[in-house]
N, C-alpha and C positions, 0 to 999 in steps of 0.2 A: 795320627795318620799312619797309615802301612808303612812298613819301612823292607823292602825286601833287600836282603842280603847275599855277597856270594860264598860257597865255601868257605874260603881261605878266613873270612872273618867271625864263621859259626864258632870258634872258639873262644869269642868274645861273652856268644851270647848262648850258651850252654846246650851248643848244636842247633839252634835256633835258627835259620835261614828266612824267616818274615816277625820281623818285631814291629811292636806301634811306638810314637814317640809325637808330642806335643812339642810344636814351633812355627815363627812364625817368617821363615828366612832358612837357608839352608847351611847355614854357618849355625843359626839357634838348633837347628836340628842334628849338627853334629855334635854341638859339646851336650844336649839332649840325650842322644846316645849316651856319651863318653860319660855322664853321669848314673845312666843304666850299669854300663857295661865298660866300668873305668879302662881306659888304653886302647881304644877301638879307634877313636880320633887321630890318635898318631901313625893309623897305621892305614891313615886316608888322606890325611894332612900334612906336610910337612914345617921344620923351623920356621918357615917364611910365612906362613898362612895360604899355599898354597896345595892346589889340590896336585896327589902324587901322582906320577905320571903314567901309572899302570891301572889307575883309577879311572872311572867315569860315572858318571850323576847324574840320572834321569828323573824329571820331574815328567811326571805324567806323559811316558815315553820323548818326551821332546830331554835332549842336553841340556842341562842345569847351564845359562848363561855366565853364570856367579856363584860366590859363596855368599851373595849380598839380594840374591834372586829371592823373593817371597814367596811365600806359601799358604796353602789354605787349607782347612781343618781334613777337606774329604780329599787332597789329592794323596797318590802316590809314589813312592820314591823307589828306583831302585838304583844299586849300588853294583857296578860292574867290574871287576877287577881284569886286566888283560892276562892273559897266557904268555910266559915266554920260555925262553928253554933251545935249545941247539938237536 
């Protein structure tokens, strides 16, 4: 499935901003990644298995409800990181 990316994580994926990745769940689909593109997980994920808070998860424009939300071969993901700054 598509995986689109923002910025700040293109360094994972060697400037990459739209990767594909095979899963069936969006918790499979992150350690997916982090299999691609070791350390990308954590920096979406926190200790708790919780998603971080400047993060957001779109399955097929709708908020990913979970990390336990399922998936299917043709949707798309994208991956929002917030702005913050003074």
């Amino acid at each position: 499935m598509k995986v689109r990316l923002p910025s700040p994580l293109a360094s994972y994926t060697a400037g990459r901003r739209e990767v594909e990745a095979d899963a069936t769940s969006v918790a499979a689909l992150l350690e997916d990644l982090d299999r691609r593109y070791p350390g990308i997980r954590f920096r979406m994920i926190d200790e708790q298995d919780r998603v971080r808070p400047h993060i957001r998860i779109f399955v097929n424009r709708q908020k990913a409800s979970s990390l336990a939300q399922a998936l299917d071969p043709g949707d798309e993901v994208l991956v929002v990181a917030a702005l913050s700054g003074g």
